[in-house]
Structures are given as structure tokens and as C-alpha cells.
C-alpha positions in Angstrom: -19.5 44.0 -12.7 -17.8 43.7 -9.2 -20.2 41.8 -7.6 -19.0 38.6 -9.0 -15.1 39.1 -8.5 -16.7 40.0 -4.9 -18.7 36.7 -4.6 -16.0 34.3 -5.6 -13.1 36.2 -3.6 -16.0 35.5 -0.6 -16.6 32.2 -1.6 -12.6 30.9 -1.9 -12.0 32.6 1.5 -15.0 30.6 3.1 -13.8 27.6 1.3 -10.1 28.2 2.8 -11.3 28.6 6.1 -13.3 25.2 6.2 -10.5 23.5 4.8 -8.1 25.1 7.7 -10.8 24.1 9.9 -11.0 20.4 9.0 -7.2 19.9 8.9 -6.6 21.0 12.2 -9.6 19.1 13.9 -9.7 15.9 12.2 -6.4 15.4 10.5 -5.9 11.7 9.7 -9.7 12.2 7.4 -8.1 15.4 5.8 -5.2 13.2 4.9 -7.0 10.2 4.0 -9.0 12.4 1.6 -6.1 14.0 0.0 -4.5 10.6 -0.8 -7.0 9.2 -2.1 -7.6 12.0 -4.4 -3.8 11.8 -5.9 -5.1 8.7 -7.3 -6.5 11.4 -10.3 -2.9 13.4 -10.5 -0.7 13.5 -13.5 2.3 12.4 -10.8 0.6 10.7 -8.0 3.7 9.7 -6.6 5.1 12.8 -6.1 1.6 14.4 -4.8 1.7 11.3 -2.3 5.4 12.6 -0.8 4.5 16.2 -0.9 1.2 15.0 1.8 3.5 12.5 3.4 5.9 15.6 4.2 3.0 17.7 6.0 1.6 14.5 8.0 4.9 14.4 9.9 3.8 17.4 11.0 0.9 16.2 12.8 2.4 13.3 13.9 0.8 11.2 11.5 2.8 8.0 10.1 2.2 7.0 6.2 2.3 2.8 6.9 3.8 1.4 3.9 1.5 -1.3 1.8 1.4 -4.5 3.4 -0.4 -7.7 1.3 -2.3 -8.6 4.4 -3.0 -5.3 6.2 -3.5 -2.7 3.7 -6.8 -2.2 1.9 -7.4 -1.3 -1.9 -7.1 2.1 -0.8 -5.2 4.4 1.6 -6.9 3.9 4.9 -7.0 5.0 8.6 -5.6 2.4 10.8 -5.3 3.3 14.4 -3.5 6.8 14.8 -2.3 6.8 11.1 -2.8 6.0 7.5 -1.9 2.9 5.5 -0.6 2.8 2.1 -3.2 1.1 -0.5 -2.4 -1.2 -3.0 -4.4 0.4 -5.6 -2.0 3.2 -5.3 1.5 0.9 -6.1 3.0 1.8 -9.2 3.2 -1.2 -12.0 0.4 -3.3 -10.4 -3.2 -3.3 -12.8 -6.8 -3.7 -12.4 -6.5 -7.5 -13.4 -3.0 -7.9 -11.1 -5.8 -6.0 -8.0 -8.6 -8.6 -8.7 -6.6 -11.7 -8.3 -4.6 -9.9 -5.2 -8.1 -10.1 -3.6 -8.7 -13.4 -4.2 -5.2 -14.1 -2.6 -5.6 -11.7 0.6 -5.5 -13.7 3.3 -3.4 -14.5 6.9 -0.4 -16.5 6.2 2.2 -17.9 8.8 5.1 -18.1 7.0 6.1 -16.4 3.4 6.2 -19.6 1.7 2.6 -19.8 2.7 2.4 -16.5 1.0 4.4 -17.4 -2.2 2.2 -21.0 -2.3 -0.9 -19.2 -2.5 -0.1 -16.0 -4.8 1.3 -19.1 -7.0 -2.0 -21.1 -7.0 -4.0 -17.6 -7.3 -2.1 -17.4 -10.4 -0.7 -13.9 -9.2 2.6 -13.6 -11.2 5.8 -12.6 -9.8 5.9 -9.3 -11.7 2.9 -8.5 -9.2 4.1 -10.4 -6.4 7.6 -8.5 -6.9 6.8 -4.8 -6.7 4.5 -5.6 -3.8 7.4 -7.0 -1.8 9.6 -3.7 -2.7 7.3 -1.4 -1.4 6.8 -3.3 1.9 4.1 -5.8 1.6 5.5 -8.5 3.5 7.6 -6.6 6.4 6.8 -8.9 9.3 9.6 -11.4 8.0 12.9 -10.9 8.6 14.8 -10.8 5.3 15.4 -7.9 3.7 13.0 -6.7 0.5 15.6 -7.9 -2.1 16.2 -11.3 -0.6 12.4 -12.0 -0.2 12.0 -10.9 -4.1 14.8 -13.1 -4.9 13.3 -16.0 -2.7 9.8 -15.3 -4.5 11.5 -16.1 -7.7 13.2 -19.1 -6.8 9.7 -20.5 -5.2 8.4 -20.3 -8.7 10.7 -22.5 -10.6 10.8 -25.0 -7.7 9.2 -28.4 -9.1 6.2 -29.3 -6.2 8.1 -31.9 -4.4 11.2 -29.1 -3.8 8.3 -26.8 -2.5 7.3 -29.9 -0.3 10.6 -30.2 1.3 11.1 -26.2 1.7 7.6 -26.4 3.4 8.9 -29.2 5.4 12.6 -27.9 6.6 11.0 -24.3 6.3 11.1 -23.9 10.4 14.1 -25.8 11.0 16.0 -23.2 9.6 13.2 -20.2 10.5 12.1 -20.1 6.8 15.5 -18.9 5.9 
């Protein structure tokens, strides 16, 4: 009757030290595994914060999403872990499959709002992206990029045409 309680108390404590063992000598893979598994949590979100809290810890930054840099999934980039977009609340599989058809390098953000408008990916995608971080490498805040996203699509093509053309004039501003 004992010899089970004594086999799984044996096999939780072996299990506990490979886990220990793993965290402490490759800690951006034991983090990247975590996060992806909060994909299959009833609160991802807060399972994501409650990870992001422990890699401070080990000196490991959580990037936010960016529409360029980040992959579908959380992922290692040089000493730390990037955000994924699969893991941005409000965005669906559909919303992920034309995002991938939009990925691409883009010089200015109205080259990013031309082509998520001809990739057909609406602004209630294009939106929450911006919130959490997507498109940091411009110099407007989050709010004012959303707003600018919105305006973009209600533009007629010849007022896109002259926003393209006084765009660096006035440093896309």
C-alpha cells in the first residue's frame, strides 16, 4: 500500500529538482516554455505577469509585441524574450493570418497603416496591436498612433497621397 505514495513522492521530488535544475542553467528556454504554455490557462494574462515578475529576477526583459519584430509566439531574442502576437488579447485566428500576410519592414507608419489597409487588416486589429507596443520605434505616443491609424482609414486615396508626400517634411507628424 505504501509503495505507491513512496514512488510518486520519489518521482515529484525528481521532477522538482530537474525543473530547479533547468531554471537556473538555461533560464530564457525555462521562460520561453512557461509562456508559451499560459497560452492553455483560464487567465493567461495574469499567468504572463506572475512569469514576467520572476524574470526580473534573472535579469531577463519581457520585450513588448512589436508588428515587425515579434513572432506568432513568445520568443528568445538576444538576452531576452519577446512578446508574441498570438498571445494579444482581442486579436483572432483570422485577424493572425492576414497579420502574416502584412509582416513586413516598413519606413515610416503610414507605410505601415497603407499596407495593413490593403491587407484588409481592420483597425480593430491594427488598434490593440498599437496599444500593446507594436509600433514603438516611432515617436508618438500609443494613443496618438491609434488615433492617426483611424484617421488614415477614412482618408480618400489622393489625402493618403499628399500625407505620403509631406509625410517627412513634417517627420510623419
Amino acid at each position: 500500500n505504501y509503495s505507491f505514495n513512496a514512488s510518486h513522492s520519489q518521482s515529484y521530488a525528481g521532477l522538482a529538482a530537474i525543473t530547479i535544475y533547468l531554471k537556473f542553467k538555461y533560464p530564457r528556454e525555462f521562460f520561453l516554455s512557461l509562456l508559451r504554455m499560459t497560452r492553455y490557462e483560464p487567465d493567461p494574462i495574469s499567468e504572463i505577469s506572475k512569469i514576467h515578475k520572476e524574470m526580473d529576477l534573472f535579469n531577463i526583459k519581457l520585450l513588448p509585441p512589436h508588428i515587425i519584430n515579434s513572432e506568432m509566439d513568445f520568443s528568445v531574442e538576444g538576452n531576452d524574450i519577446r512578446f508574441g502576437l498570438l498571445s494579444i488579447k482581442g486579436i483572432s485566428d483570422k485577424s493572425i493570418e492576414r497579420l502574416n500576410n502584412f509582416r513586413s519592414k516598413y519606413a515610416t507608419k503610414f507605410d505601415v497603416f497603407k499596407s495593413a489597409q490593403q491587407a484588409k487588416l481592420s483597425i480593430r486589429v491594427l488598434s490593440p496591436l498599437i496599444q500593446a507596443g507594436a509600433l514603438e520605434n516611432f515617436k508618438q505616443s500609443r494613443s496618438k498612433v491609434v488615433l492617426e491609424a483611424q484617421l488614415w482609414n477614412i482618408l480618400t486615396q489622393n489625402e493618403q497621397k499628399y500625407c505620403m508626400m509631406y509625410g517627412e517634411k513634417f517627420d510623419y507628424d
